[in-house]
C-alpha positions, -999 to +999 in steps of 0.1 A: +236-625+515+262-636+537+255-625+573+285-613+600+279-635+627+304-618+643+288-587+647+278-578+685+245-551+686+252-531+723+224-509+737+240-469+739+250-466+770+266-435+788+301-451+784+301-460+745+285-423+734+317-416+719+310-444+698+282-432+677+295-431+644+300-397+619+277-387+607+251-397+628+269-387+663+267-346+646+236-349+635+208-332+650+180-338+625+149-355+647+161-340+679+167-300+675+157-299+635+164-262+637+204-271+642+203-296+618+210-277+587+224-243+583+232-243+619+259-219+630+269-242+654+304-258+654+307-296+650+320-303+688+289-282+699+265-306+679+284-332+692+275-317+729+240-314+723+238-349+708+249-361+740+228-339+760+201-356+743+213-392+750+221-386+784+186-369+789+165-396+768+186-424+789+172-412+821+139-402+811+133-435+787+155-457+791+176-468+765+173-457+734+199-466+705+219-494+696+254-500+678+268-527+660+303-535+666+322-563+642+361-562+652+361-536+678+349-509+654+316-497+648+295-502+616+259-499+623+239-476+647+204-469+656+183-447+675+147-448+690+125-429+713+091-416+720+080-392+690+075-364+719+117-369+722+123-361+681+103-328+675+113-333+635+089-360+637+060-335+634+075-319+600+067-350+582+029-349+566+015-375+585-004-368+614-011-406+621+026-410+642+017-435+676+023-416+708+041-432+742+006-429+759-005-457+738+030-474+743+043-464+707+084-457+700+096-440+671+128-455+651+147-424+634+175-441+624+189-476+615+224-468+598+248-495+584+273-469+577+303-490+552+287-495+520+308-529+519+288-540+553+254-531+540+233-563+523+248-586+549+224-587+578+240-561+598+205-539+595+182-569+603+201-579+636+199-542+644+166-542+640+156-572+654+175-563+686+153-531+691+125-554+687+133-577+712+141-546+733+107-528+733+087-560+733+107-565+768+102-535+782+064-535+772+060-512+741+032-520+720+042-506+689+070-492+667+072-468+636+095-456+614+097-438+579+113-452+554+121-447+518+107-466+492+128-483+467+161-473+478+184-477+511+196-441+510+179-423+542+184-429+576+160-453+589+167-477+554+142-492+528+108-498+537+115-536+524+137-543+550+106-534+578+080-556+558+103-584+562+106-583+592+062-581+597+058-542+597+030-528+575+025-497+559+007-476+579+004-449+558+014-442+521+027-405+520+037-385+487+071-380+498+082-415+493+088-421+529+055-443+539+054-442+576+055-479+587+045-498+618+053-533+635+028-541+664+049-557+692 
């Protein structure tokens, strides 16, 4: 694996929402679940309400996503927040997901979005920057779903969290074990 050392991972700030990459910057699948799919709504008014959420989650938590930059253009994005903040987190069969009130924060995505950038390290600086983020602000804990076996989902494959010290928390039948990293 060669890694892009190059590569500079920015917290989401107010100023660089516009960044968020396609399709993650439309998508609306932890937040409002029920305008995720099938929604009637156009693409600049899930683009609104993404931001809404940001803007919100920035105030209320502080910051909560990440993007990776390599020559002025983005190619990797994450987002994190209490589970309370990403009501989709309830659809999933566990029932074991860590709350804020026992300093628990729930990843929903890690996204290397150019196939051509992903297997080069772009996904572990991600992550380890919003480990050294929440282990600085105090967070005990982070978890995350992710799929066994295979990159293709939005938080990535569960091998890339056990590398990097996380443990499955909980096996689930849906091939998404729900994973955990004590900070």
């Amino acid at each position: 694996m060669r890694v892009i050392v190059k590569a500079v991972v920015k917290g989401i700030t107010q100023e660089n929402l516009k960044d968020i990459p396609e399709p993650c910057r439309s998508c609306l699948y932890w937040e409002f679940p029920e305008d995720s799919e099938k929604t009637k709504l156009s693409k600049s008014e899930l683009v609104r309400k993404k931001k809404s959420w940001f803007l919100k989650t920035l105030r209320e938590f502080g910051n909560c996503g990440s993007l990776v930059y390599y020559d002025n253009d983005v190619i990797g994005y994450a987002q994190y927040a209490p589970a309370t903040c990403l009501s989709n987190v309830g659809s999933y069969e566990s029932k074991l997901i860590g709350q804020l009130e026992d300093g628990t924060v729930f990843l929903s995505c890690l996204y290397v979005g150019e196939k051509t950038f992903r297997g080069r390290g772009i996904g572990t600086k991600l992550l380890e920057s919003i480990i050294s983020d929440l282990k600085k602000r105090g967070f005990k804990a982070v978890e995350t779903f992710a799929r066994s076996g295979s990159s293709n989902n939005p938080s990535g494959p569960i091998e890339l969290y056990l590398e990097k010290g996380f443990r499955i928390k909980e096996e689930t039948t849906s091939g998404f074990p729900l994973a955990r990293l004590e900070l």
